[in-house]
ChimeraX commands (.cxc) that place a marker at each C-alpha (Angstrom):
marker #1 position 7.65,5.13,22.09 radius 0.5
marker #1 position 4.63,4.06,23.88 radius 0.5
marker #1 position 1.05,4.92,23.10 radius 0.5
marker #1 position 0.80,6.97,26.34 radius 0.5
marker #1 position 3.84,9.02,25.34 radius 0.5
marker #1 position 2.77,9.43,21.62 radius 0.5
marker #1 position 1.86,13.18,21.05 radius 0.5
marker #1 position -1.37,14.17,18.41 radius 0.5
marker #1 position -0.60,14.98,14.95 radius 0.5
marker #1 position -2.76,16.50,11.85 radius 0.5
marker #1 position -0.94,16.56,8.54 radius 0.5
marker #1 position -2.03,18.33,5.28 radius 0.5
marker #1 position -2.53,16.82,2.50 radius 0.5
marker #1 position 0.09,19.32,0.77 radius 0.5
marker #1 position 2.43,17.84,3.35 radius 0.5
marker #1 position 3.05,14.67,1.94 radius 0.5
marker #1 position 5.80,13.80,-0.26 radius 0.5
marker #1 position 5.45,10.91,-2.86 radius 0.5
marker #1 position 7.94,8.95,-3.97 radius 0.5
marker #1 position 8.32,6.53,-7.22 radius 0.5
marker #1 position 8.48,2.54,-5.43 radius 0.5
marker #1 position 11.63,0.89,-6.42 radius 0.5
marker #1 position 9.85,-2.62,-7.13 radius 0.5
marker #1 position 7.58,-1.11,-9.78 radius 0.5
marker #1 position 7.01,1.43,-12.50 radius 0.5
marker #1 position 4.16,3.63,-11.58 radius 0.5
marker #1 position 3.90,2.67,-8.35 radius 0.5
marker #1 position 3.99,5.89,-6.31 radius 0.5
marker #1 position 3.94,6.09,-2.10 radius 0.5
marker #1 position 3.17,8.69,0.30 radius 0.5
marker #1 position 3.75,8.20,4.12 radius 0.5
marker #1 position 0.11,9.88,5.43 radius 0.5
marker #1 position 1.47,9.05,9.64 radius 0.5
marker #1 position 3.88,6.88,10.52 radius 0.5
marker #1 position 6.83,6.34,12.86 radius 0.5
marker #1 position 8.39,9.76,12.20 radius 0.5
marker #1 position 5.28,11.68,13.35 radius 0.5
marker #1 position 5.32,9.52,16.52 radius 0.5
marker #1 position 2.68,6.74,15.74 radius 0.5
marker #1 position 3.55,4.14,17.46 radius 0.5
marker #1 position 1.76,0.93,16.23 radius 0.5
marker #1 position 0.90,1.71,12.71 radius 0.5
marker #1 position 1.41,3.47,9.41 radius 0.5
marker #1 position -0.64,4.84,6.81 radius 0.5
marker #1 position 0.12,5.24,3.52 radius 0.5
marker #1 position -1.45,6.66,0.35 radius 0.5
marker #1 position -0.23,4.64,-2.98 radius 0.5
marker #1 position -1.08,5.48,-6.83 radius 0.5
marker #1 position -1.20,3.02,-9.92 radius 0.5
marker #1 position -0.38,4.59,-13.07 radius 0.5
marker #1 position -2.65,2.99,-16.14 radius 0.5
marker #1 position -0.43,0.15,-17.26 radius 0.5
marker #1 position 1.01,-0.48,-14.13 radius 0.5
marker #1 position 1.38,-3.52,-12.81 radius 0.5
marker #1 position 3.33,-4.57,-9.37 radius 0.5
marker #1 position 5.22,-7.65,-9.65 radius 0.5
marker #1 position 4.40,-10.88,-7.43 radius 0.5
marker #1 position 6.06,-10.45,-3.75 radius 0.5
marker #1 position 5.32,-10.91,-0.36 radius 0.5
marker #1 position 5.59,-8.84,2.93 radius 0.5
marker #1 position 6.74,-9.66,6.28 radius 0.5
marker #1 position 3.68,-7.47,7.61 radius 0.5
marker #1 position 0.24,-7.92,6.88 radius 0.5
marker #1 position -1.72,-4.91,5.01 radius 0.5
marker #1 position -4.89,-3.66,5.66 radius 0.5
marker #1 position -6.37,-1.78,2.18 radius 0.5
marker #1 position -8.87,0.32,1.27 radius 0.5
marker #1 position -9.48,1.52,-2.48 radius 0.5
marker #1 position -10.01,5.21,-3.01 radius 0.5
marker #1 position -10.26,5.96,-6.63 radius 0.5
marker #1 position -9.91,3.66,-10.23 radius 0.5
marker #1 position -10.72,0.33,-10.86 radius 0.5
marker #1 position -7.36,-2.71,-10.95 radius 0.5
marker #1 position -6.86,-5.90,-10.50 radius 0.5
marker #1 position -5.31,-7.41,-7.50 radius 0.5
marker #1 position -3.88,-10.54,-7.44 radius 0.5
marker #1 position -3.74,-12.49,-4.01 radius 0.5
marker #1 position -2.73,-16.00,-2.87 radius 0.5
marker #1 position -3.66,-17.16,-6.77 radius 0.5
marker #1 position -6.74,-15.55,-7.25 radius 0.5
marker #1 position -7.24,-12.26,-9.06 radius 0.5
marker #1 position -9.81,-9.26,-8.09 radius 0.5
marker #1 position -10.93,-6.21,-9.69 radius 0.5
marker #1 position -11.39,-3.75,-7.17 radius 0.5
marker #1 position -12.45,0.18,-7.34 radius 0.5
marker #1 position -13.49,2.81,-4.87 radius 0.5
marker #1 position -14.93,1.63,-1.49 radius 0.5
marker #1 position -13.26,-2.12,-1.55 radius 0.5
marker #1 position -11.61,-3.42,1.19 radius 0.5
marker #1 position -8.59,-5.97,1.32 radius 0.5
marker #1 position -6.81,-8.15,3.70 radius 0.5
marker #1 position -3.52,-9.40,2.44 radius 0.5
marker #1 position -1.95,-11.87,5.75 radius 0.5
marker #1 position 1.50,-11.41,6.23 radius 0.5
marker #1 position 3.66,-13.68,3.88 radius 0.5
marker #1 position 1.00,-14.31,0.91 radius 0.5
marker #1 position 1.80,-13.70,-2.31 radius 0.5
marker #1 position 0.19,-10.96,-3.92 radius 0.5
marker #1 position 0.13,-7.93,-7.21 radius 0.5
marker #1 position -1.41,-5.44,-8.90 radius 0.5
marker #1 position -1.98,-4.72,-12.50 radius 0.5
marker #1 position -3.88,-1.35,-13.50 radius 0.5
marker #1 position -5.53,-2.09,-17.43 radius 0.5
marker #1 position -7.45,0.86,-16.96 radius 0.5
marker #1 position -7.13,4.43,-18.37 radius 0.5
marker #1 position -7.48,6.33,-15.28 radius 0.5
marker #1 position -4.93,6.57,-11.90 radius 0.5
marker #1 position -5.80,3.80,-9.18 radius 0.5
marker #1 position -5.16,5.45,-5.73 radius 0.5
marker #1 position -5.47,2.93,-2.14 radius 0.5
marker #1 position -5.11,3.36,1.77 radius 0.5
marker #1 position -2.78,1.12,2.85 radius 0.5
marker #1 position -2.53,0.17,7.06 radius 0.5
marker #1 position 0.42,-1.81,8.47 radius 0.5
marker #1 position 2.74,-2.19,11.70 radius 0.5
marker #1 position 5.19,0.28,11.97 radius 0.5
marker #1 position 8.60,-1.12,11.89 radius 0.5
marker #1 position 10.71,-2.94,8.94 radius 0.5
marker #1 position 8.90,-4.87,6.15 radius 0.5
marker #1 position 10.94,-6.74,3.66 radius 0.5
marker #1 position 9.22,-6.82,0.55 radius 0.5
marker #1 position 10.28,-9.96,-1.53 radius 0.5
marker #1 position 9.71,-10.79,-4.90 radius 0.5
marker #1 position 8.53,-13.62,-6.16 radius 0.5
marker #1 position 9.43,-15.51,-9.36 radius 0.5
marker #1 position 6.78,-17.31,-11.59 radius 0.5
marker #1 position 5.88,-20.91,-10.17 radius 0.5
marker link #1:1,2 radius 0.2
marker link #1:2,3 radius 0.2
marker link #1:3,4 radius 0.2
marker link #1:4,5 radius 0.2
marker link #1:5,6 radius 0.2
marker link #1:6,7 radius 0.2
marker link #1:7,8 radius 0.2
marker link #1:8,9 radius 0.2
marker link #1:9,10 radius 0.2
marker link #1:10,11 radius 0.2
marker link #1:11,12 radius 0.2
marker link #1:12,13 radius 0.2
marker link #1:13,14 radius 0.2
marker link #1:14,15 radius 0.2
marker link #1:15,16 radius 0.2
marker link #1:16,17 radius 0.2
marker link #1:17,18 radius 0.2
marker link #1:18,19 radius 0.2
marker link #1:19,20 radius 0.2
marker link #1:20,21 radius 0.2
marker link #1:21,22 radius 0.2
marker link #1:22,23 radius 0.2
marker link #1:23,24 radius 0.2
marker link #1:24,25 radius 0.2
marker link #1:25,26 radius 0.2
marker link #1:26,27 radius 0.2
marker link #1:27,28 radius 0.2
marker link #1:28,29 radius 0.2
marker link #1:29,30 radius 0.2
marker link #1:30,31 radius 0.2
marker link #1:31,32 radius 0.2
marker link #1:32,33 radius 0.2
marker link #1:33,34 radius 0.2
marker link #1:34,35 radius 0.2
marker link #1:35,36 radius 0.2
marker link #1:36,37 radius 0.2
marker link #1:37,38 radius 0.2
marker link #1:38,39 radius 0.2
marker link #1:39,40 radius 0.2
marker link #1:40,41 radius 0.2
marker link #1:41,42 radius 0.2
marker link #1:42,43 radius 0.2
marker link #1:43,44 radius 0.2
marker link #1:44,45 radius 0.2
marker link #1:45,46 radius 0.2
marker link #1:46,47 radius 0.2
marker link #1:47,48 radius 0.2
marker link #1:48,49 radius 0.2
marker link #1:49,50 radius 0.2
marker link #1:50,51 radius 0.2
marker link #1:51,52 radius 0.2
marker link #1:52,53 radius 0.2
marker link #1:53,54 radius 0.2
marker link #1:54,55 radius 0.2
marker link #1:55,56 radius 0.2
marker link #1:56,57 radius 0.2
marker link #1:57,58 radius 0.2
marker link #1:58,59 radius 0.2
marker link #1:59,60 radius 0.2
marker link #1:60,61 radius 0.2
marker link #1:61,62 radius 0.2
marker link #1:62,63 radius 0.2
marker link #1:63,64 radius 0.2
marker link #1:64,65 radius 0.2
marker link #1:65,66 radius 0.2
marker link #1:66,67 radius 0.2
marker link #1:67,68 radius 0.2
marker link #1:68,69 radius 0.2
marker link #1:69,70 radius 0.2
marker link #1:70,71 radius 0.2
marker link #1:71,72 radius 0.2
marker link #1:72,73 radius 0.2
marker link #1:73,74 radius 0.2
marker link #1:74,75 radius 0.2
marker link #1:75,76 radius 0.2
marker link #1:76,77 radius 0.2
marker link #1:77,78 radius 0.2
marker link #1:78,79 radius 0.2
marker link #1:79,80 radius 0.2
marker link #1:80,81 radius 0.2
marker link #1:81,82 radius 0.2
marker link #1:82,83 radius 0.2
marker link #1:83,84 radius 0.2
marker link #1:84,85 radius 0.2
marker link #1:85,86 radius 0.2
marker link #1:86,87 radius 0.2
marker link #1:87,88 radius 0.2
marker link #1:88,89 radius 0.2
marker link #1:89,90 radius 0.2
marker link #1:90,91 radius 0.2
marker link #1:91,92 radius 0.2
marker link #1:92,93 radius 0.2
marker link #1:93,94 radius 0.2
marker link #1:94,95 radius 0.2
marker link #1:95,96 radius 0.2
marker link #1:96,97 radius 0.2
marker link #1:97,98 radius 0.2
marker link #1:98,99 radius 0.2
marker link #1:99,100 radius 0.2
marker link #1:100,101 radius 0.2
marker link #1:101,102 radius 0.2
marker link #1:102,103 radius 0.2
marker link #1:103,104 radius 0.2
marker link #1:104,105 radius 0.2
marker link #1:105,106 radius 0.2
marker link #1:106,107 radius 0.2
marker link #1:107,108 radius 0.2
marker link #1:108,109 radius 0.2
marker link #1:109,110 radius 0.2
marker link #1:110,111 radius 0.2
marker link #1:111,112 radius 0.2
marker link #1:112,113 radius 0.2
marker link #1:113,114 radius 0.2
marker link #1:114,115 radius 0.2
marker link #1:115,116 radius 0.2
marker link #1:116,117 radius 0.2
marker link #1:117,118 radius 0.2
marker link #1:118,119 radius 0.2
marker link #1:119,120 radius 0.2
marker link #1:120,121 radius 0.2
marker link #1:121,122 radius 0.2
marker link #1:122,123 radius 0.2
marker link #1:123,124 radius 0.2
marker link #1:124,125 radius 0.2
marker link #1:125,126 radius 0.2
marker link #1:126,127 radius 0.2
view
């Protein structure tokens, strides 16, 4: 579908469903637009980190544009580890390694940007 053909869309928040993410415990994904509501270059998508919940090391054939919405966690990227909260921005290339780990006691919630399309999510042992 090209951009010219691509048709406007609003969706509710009460519209999206959320699904438990195979590759970790209390990892949870909602698809805010994406390739079934006709977008045809990216997706967004709303993600929530239970307390205790960590994501294990893996890497993405996309890259991933995020933005932090609500808790505080740390986020592990090419070997260095960040705590992020509400109003931080991340750029994670396509093919770094990268994690997340929520210590805290309340939900961590993030934006998360990428090309529409297939993205194989790999994980990655420890080195």
């Amino acid at each position: 579908m090209s951009e010219q053909t691509a048709t406007p869309v609003v969706r509710r928040g009460d519209d999206v469903a959320y699904e438990d993410v195979g590759a970790a415990d209390g990892l949870r994904k909602g698809v805010l637009i994406g390739e079934a509501d006709g977008a045809p270059n990216l997706a967004l998508r709303r993600f929530t980190l239970a307390p205790g919940a960590e994501v294990p090391r893996h890497t993405n054939e996309v890259e991933h544009e995020q933005y932090v919405l609500a808790g505080e966690y740390t986020v592990g990227i090419d070997g260095e580890e960040h705590t992020v909260s509400a109003g931080d921005s991340l750029f994670i290339p396509a093919g770094v390694v990268h994690w997340y780990r929520n210590d805290g006691d309340e939900e961590g919630a993030f934006i998360c940007a990428v090309p529409t399309g297939d993205d194989e999510i790999r994980l990655v042992g420890e080195e």
